[in-house]
C-alpha positions in Angstrom: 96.6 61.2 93.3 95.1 58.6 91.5 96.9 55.4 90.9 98.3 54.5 87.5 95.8 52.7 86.0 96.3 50.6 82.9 93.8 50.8 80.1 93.1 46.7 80.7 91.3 48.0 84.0 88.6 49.8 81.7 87.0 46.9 81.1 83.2 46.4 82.7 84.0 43.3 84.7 87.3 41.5 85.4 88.9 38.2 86.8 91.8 38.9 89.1 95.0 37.3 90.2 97.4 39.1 92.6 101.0 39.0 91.9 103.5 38.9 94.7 106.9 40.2 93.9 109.4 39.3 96.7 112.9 40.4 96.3 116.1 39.2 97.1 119.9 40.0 97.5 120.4 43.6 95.7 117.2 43.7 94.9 117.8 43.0 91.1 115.9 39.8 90.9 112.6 38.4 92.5 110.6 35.1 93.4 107.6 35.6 91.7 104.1 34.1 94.3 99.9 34.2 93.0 96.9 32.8 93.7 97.4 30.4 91.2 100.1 29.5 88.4 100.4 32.3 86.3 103.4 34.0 83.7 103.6 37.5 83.6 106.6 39.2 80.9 108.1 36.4 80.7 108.1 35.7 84.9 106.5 33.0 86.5 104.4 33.6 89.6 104.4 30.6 91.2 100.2 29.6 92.7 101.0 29.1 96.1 99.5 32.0 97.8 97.1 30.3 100.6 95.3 33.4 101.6 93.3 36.8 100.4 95.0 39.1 102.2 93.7 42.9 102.2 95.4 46.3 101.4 94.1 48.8 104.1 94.8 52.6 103.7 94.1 56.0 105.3 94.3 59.6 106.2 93.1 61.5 109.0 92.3 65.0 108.1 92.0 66.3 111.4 95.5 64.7 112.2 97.5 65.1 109.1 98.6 61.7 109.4 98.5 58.5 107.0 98.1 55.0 107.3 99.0 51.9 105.6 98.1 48.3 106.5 100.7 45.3 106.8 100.4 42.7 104.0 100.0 39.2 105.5 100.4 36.2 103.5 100.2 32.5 103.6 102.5 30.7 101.7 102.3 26.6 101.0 105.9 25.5 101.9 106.3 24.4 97.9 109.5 23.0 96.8 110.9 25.5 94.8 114.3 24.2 92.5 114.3 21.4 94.9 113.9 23.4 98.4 111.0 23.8 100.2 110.4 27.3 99.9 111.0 28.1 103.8 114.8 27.4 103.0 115.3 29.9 100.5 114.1 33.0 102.7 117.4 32.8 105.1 119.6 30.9 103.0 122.2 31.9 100.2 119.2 34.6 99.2 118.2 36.9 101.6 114.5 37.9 101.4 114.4 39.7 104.8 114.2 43.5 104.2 113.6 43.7 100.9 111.5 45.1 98.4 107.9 43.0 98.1 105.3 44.5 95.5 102.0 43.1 94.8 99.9 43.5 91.4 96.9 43.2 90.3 96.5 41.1 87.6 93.6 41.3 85.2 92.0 38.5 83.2 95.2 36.7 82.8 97.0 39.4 81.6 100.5 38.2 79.9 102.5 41.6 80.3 103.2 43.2 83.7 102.5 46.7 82.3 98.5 45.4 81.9 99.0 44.7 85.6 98.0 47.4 88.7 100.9 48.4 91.4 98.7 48.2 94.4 101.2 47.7 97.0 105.4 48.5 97.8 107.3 47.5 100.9 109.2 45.0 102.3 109.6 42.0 103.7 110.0 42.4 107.3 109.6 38.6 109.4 108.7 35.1 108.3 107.9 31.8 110.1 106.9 28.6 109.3 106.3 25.0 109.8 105.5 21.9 108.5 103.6 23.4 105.3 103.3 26.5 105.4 105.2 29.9 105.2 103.9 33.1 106.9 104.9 36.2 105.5 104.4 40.1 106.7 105.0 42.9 104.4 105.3 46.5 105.7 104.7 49.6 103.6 107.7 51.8 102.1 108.8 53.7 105.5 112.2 55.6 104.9 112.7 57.0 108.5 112.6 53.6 110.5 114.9 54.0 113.0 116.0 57.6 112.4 116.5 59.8 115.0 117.7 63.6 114.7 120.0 65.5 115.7 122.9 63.3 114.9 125.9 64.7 115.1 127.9 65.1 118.2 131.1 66.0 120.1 132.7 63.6 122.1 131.5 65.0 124.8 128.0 63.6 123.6 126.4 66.9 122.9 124.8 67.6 119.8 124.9 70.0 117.1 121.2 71.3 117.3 119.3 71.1 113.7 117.6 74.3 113.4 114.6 75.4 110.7 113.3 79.1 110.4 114.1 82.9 110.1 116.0 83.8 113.5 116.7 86.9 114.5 118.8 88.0 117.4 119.3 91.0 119.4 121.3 94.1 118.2 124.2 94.0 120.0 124.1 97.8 120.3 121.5 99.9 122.9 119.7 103.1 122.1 117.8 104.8 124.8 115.1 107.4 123.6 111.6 107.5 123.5 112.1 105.1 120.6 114.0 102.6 122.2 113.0 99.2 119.4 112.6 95.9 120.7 116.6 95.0 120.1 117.2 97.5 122.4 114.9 96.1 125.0 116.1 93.0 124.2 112.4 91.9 123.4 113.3 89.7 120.4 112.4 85.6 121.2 113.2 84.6 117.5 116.1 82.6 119.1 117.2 79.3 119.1 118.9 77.1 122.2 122.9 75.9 121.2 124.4 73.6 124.1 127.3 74.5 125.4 130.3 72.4 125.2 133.2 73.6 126.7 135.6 76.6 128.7 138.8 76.8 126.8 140.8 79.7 129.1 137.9 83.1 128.9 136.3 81.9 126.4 133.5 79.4 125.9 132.2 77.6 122.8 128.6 76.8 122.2 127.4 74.4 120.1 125.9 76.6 117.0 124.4 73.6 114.3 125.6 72.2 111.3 125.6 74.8 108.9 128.1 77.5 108.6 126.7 81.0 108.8 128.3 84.9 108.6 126.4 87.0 110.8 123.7 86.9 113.5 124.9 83.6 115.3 126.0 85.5 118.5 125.3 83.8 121.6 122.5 85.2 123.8 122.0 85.2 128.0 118.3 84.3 128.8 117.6 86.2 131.8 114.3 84.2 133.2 113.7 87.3 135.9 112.9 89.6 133.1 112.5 87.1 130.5 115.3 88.7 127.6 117.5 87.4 125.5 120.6 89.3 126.0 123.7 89.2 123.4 126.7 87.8 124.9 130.1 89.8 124.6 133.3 88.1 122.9 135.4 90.6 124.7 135.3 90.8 128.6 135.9 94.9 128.1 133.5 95.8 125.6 130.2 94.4 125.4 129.7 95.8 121.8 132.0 93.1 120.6 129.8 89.6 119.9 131.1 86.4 117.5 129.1 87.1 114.8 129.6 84.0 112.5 130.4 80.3 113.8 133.5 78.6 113.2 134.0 75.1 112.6 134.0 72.9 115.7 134.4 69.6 115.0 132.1 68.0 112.9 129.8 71.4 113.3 129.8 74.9 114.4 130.3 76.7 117.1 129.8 80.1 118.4 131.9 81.9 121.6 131.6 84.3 124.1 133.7 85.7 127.6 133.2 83.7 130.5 132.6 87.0 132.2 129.1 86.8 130.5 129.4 91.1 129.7 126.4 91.8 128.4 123.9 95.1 127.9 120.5 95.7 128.7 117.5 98.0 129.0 114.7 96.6 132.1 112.3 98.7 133.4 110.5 98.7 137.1 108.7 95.3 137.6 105.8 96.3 140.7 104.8 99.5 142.7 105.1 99.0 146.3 103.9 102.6 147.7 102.9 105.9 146.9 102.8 108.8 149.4 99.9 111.3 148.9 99.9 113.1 146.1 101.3 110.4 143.6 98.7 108.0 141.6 98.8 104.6 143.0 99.1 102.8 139.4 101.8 101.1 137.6 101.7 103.3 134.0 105.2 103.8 135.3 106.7 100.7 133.4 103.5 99.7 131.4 104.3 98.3 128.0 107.4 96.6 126.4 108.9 99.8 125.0 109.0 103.2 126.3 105.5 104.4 126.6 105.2 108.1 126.7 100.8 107.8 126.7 100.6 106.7 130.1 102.0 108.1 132.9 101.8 107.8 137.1 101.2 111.4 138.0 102.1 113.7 140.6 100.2 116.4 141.6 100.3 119.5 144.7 98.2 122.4 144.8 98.3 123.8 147.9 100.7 125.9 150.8 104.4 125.6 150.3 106.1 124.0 153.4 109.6 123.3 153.5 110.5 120.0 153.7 108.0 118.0 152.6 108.4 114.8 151.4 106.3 113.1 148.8 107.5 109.4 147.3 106.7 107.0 145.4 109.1 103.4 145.2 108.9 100.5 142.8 110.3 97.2 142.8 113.2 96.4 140.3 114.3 93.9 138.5 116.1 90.7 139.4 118.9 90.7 137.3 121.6 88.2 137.3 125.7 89.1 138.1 126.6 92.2 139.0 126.2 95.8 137.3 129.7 96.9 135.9 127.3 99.8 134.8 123.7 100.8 136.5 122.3 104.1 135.3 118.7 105.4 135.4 117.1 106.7 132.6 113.6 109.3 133.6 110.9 110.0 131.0 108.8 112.9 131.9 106.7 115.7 131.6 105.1 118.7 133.9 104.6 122.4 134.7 105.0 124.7 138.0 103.8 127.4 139.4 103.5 129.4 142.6 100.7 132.1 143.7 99.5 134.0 146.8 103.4 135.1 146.9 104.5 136.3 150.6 107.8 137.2 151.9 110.0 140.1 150.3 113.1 137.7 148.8 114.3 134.1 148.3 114.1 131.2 146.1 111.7 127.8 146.6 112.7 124.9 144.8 110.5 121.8 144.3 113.5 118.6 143.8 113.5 115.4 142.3 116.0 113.2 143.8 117.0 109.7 143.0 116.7 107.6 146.8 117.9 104.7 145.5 120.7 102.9 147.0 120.7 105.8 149.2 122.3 107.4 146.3 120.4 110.8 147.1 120.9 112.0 143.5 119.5 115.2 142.2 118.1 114.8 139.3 116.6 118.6 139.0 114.4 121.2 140.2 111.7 123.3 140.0 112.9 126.9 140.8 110.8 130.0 142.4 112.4 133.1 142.4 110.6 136.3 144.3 112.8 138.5 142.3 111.4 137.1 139.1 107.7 137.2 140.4 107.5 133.8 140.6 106.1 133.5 137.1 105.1 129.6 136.0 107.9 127.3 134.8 108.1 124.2 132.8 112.1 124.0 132.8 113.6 121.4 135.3 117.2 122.9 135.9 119.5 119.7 136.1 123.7 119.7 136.3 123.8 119.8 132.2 121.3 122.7 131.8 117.8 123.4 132.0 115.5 120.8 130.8 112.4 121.3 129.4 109.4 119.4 129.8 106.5 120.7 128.4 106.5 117.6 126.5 108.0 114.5 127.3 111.8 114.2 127.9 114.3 112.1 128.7 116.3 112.9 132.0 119.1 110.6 132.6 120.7 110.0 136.1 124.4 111.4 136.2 125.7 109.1 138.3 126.7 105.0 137.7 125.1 103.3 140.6 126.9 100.3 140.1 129.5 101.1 143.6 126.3 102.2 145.2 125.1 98.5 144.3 127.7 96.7 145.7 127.4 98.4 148.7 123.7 98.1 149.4 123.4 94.4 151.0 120.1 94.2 149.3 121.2 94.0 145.8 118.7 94.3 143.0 116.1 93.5 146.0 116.6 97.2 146.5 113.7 99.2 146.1 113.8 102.5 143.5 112.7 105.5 145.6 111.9 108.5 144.1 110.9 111.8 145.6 109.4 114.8 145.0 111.2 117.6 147.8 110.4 121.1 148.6 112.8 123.2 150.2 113.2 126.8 151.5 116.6 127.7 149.8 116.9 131.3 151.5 114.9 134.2 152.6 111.3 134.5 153.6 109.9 133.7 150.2 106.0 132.2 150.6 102.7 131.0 148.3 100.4 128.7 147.2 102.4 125.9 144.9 100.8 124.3 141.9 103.1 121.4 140.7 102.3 118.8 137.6 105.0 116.0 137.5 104.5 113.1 135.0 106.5 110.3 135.3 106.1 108.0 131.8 108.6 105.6 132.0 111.9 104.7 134.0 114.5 102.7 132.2 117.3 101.2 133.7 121.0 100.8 131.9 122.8 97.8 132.9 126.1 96.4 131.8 126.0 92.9 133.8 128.5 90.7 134.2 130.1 87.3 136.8 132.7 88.5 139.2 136.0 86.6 139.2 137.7 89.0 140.8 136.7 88.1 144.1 136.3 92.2 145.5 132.1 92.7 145.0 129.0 91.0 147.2 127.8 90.2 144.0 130.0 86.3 144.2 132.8 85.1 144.8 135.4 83.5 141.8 134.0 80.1 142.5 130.0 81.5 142.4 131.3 82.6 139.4 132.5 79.5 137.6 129.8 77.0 139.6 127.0 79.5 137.5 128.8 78.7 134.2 128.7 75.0 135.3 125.7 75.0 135.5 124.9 76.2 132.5 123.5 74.1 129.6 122.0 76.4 126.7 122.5 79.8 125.3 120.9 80.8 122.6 121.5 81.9 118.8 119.8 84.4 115.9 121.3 82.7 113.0 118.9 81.4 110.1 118.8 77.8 110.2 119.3 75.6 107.6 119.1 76.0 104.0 117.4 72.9 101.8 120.0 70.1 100.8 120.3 70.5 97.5 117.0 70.5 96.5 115.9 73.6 95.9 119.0 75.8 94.9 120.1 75.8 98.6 117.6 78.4 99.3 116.5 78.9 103.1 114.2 77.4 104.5 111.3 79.3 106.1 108.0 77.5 105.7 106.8 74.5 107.0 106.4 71.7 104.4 109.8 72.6 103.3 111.2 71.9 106.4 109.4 68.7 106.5 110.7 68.0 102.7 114.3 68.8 103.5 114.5 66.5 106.8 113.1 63.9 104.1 116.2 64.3 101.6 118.4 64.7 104.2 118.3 62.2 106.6 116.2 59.2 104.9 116.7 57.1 101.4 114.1 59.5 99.6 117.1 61.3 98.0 117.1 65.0 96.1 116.0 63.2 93.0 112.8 62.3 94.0 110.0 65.1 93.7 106.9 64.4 96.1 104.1 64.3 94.2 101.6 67.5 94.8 104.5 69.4 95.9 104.1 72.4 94.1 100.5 72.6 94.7 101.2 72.3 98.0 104.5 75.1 97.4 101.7 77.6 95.9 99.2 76.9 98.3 101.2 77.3 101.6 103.3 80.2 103.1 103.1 79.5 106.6 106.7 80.1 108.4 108.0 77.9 110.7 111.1 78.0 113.8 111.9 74.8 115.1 114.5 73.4 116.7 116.2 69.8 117.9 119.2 69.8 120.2 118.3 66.0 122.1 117.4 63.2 119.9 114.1 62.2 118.4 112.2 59.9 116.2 112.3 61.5 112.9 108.8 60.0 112.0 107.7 62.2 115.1 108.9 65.3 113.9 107.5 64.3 110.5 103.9 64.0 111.6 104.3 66.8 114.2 105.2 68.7 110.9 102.1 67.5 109.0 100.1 68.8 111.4 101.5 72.0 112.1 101.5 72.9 108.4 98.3 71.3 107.2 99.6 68.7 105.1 99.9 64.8 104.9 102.9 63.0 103.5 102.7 59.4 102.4 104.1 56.8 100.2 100.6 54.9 97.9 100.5 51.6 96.5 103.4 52.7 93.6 106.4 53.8 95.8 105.9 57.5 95.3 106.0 60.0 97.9 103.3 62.5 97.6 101.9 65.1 99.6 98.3 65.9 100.5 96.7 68.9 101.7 92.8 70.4 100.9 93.6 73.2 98.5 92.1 76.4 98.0 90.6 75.1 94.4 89.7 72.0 94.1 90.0 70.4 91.0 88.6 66.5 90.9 90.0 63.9 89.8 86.7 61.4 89.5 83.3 62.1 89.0 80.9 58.9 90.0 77.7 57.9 89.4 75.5 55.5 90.5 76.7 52.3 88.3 79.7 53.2 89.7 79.1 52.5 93.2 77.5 49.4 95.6 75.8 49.5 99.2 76.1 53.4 99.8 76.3 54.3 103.2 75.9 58.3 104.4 76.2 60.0 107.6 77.3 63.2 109.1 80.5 63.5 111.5 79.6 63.1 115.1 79.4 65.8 117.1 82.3 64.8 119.4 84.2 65.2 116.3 83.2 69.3 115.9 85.6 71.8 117.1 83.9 75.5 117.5 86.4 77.1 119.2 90.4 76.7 119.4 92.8 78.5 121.9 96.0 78.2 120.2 99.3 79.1 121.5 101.9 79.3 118.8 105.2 81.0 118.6 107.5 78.1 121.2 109.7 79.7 123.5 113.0 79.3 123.5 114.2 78.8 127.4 111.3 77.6 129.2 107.9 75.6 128.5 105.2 77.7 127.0 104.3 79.4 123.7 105.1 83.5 123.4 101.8 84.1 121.7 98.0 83.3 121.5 94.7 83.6 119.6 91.5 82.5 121.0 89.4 81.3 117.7 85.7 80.5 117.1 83.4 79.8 114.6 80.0 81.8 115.6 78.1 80.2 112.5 78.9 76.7 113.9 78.0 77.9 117.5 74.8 79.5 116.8 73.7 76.7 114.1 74.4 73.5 116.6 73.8 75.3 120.1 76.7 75.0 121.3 77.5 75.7 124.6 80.2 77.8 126.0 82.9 75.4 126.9 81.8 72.9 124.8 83.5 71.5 121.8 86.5 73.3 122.7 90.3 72.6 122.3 93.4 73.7 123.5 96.0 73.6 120.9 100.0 74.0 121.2 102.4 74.5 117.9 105.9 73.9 118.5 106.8 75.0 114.9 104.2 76.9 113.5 105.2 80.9 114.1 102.6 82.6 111.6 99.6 84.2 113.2 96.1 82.8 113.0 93.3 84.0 112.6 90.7 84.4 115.5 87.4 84.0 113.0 87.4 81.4 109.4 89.6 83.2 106.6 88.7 83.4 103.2 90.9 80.3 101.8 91.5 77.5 103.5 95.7 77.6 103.5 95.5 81.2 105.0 96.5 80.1 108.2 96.0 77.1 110.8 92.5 78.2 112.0 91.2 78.3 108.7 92.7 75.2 107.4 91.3 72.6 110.2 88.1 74.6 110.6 87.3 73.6 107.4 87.9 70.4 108.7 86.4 70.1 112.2 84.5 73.4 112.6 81.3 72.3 110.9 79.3 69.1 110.2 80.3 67.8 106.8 79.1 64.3 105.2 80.9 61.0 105.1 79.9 58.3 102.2 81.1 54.7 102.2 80.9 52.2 99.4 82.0 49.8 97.0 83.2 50.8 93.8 82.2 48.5 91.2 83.9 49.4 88.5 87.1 48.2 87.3 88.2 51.7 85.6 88.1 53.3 89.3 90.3 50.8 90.8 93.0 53.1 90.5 91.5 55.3 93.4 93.3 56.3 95.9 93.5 57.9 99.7 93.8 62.0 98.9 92.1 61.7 95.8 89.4 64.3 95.1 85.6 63.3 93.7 82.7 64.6 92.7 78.9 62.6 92.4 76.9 62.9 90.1 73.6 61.1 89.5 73.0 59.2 92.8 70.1 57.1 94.3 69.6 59.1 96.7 70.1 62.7 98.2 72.2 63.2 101.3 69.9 64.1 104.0 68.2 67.2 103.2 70.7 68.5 101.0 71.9 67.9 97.5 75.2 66.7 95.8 75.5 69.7 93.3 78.7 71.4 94.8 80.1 69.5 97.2 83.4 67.8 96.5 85.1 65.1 98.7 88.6 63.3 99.5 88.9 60.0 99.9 90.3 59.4 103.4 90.1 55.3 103.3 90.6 53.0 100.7 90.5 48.6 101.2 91.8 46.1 98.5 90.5 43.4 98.1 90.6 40.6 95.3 87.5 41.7 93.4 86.4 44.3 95.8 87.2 48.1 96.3 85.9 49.5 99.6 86.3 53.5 100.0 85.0 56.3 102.6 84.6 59.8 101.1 84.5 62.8 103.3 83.1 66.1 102.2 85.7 69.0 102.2 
């Protein structure tokens, strides 16, 4: 936005004077420095400034970030009140670290409020000798020397500060063909909380500092099968999880049983063989969820011969601790049938049994009965009852393998073996079998928990307590945090309000202050964020990681006011020039190192280990076809540690609909730069974000025309009598 610019500017021509505000003590009272003598509201500006220092600005659109030049002035070592003027700076008045402001001041103007704000900071060094004083002025910058986190145990971990919509596993399992992603325990909108300590069975974990009611139960990563897996309170009953933190010091904490009891659903991880008969593909465990489209088949057409053996065994998971419950849980379909019957009695039965762990578990059969004639049969006949499966069902094992487990030395390195048996049950019965089997999806239920009892292969006590050693992070479904006063205490889900909150929060821009273009930038802007800090880091980091992330630029201009910047989806300018207006216009085109056709972006951080849970591969074909370019060229990888909405793969509609939209409007296509100088006073008040139009020019750019095109200004330069600007088309 536009600086403030007094009507006194409006003239055609002016005379300036620059006015250097230094302040001193509490900041209530100043030592007034110009170019030359000068009183200004009653304040004299004493003429001593040596130099014409310049005021340098900037954003970088494809960056989000701003930039602000340091002030450097020479100062003749006057005597001021009968001091030289060095001896004042560190004396009884302290300069260092305070507020500096520098004017404009036009054609001698008497009152400060016919003067232009061009420039707030501080003073931040000095030197001198003999005659003269050099000073250096640094622009407004709040978060100097901020880090976040910052609270933390004496132990010296921190309470992790948390932004976004978690959600964490249910805590309960259902197994059916519509098994959800809690059940699976798919979810990754989690966060990492440190743990802290073991106080008897129970162990605390660092939850953040804000209090919460419900979802903040601790989760297990499992990195074999890459889960989040909800953490039980009570070493008996894994249905019983903290739900909301407690206060822990100077934070909150969550808990959970050193046993680690926790519930899961896996499924089969590899096929390693299939005898004949038995498709050699994986559409056994395909998919996240139970997947009853797919399915590794098993067929037989031909001579019934007792005996025979037909299997097929997949690798399993590698879970970690010991099963205190291990079922198996069989999705299927199929039919059977025999013909060509021979033999005057008997039954045939065609068996599924369970290998695994040598369990040798019958799971059911296919039964042919010569008294019956043999008729076709889609019922498997299991201990319960008679299943049918002329659709898919669910056929769960019987038995807890978990004793079976513990007594295989191979552990979950076991392999699951299923087979498909015949056998001659009694008499002479004969024919031609025709057998269907469908196997969708196996599911395995485990309750999985440390052994400290010392009785299991699975660890000993110390195994036990050396794994929760070891342990730094588990992980938490609670919201993070609401704003800080700002905004009703509403939570916070999007980006730029994240950014605004840590702004308020932990700098000197207080709840009071309003950036300016925030609500255009609130209206504009949806896209949701999850981000978390548990070590310490420069806030100005995260701030500009932020910008970035949510396509927006924060700065403070020339009058000490925070203000956001972003390209919106309406632009509305805020100058139109014209050729008067302007002096030695300069246009070009952005280089095509600059152009970015295609992005691969991986968004959505995980929490446990490095890398992103999802991906889009992006492009723009207009720009591909239009500049030739080729297929790896003017590409870029690009990571988002807090950005969690979904791009899109091809330009949207309006530029805020997402990330790929937003900087390929910026990078994905040629656009036109202008430099010049403007030369006239009433558009001194131009500024870096500000959006302009032109109108009659002296020339046209390239082949093209300005009707419709609107630019920001992306760098401004002050100097006395001179303001130099770069326009970029958006």
């Amino acid at each position: 936005m536009a600086l403030t610019l007094p009507d006194s500017f409006k003239n055609h021509s002016i005379k300036q004077n620059w006015l250097f505000q230094l302040y001193h003590d509490n900041e209530s009272d100043f030592t007034g420095l110009a170019f030359y003598d000068t009183t200004v509201s009653s304040e004299l500006y004493y003429g001593a400034v040596l130099n014409k220092p310049s005021i340098r600005e900037s954003i970088n659109l494809e960056t989000s970030k701003s930039s602000t030049g340091n002030i450097s002035i020479s100062v003749a070592n006057f005597n001021l009140d009968g001091s030289d003027f060095s001896s004042i700076l560190y004396g009884t008045n302290k300069y260092i670290n305070r507020l500096a402001k520098v004017y404009i001041q036009p054609n001698n103007a008497t009152a400060l409020s016919d003067c232009l704000l061009i420039y707030t900071g501080k003073l931040v060094s000095a030197s001198h000798d003999i005659d003269s004083v050099k000073l250096s002025i640094e622009a407004q910058r709040p978060w100097d020397g901020v880090e976040i986190p910052q609270v933390k145990t004496s132990k010296n971990n921190y309470f992790p500060v948390a932004y976004g919509d978690y959600t964490p596993n249910s805590k309960n399992v259902n197994i059916s063909t519509s098994s959800d992603n809690d059940d699976f325990r798919n979810r990754k909108t989690l966060y990492p909380i440190p743990i802290e300590e073991r106080r008897g069975d129970t162990i605390f974990a660092l939850s953040g500092i804000r209090n919460t009611t419900g979802n903040a139960w601790p989760h297990y990563y499992d990195k074999a099968v890459d889960k989040f897996i909800p953490l039980s309170l009570d070493g008996n009953n894994f249905n019983t999880v903290d739900e909301a933190n407690e206060v822990f010091g100077d934070g909150f904490a969550v808990k959970f049983h050193q046993s680690m009891l926790r519930k899961t659903l896996t499924k089969l991880s590899e096929r390693i063989s299939s005898d004949t008969g038995w498709q050699s593909n994986n559409n056994a465990f395909d998919g996240a969820l139970v997947d009853t489209s797919t399915s590794t088949t098993f067929t037989y057409d031909a001579d019934f011969v007792d005996t025979r053996s037909r299997r097929i065994k997949f690798k399993m998971p590698q879970l970690q601790g010991f099963p205190s419950l291990l079922q198996f849980h069989y999705f299927i379909s199929g039919t059977g049938s025999i013909s060509l019957v021979s033999g005057s009695s008997g039954e045939i039965r065609v068996r599924l049994i369970d290998k695994t762990f040598n369990t040798n578990e019958e799971l059911g059969y296919f039964q042919f009965l010569q008294s019956s004639g043999a008729s076709t049969t889609t019922t498997l006949k299991d201990t319960p009852g008679n299943l049918s499966i002329s659709s898919v069902a669910k056929l769960s094992s019987q038995v807890d393998r978990d004793t079976n487990f513990l007594a295989d030395n191979s552990g979950w390195g076991a392999e699951f073996d299923l087979e498909v048996l015949q056998t001659q049950q009694s008499g002479d019965f004969d024919g031609n079998l025709d057998i269907t089997f469908n196997l969708f999806d196996v599911v395995i239920e485990t309750v999985n928990q440390l052994d400290f009892s010392n009785t299991t292969n699975g660890g000993t006590k110390s195994d036990a307590y050396k794994f929760l050693d070891d342990l730094d992070f588990v992980y938490s479904g609670a919201n993070g945090l609401t704003d800080n006063g700002w905004n009703s205490s509403s939570a916070i889900t999007e980006i730029h309000d994240a950014h605004r909150d840590l702004l308020h929060r932990f700098t000197s821009y207080d709840n009071s202050n309003t950036p300016t273009n925030y609500s255009a930038l609130n209206s504009d802007k949806d896209w949701k964020i999850r981000y978390w800090r548990n070590q310490p880091e420069d806030l100005f980091r995260i701030l500009e990681k932020l910008q970035y992330e949510g396509g927006f630029i924060f700065r403070f201009n020339g009058q000490g006011a925070g203000e956001y910047i972003h390209i919106p989806d309406s632009i509305s300018t805020d100058h139109t020039l014209n050729t008067d207006d302007l002096g030695s216009i300069n246009i070009s085109l952005t280089p095509m190192s600059k152009i970015i056709a295609r992005m691969d972006i991986e968004y959505e951080k995980h929490p446990a280990i490095s890398g992103y849970i999802s991906k889009v591969e992006a492009s723009n074909s207009t720009t591909i076809s239009d500049l030739k370019i080729g297929t790896n060229e003017n590409k870029k990888t690009i990571r988002l540690d807090a950005y969690v909405s979904t791009p899109a793969s091809s330009p949207a509609t309006n530029p805020n609909d997402d990330f790929y939209t937003y900087y390929n409007n910026i990078v994905g296509e040629q656009k036109l730069i202008v430099k010049a100088d403007i030369v006239s006073p009433e558009y001194y008040g131009i500024d870096v974000g500000d959006f302009v139009a032109f109108n009659t020019m002296p020339i046209n750019p390239f082949s093209g025309s300005w009707s419709g095109k609107d630019f920001i200004v992306t760098n401004v330069s002050r100097q006395v009598g001179k303001l130099k600007c770069e326009f970029r088309e958006i």
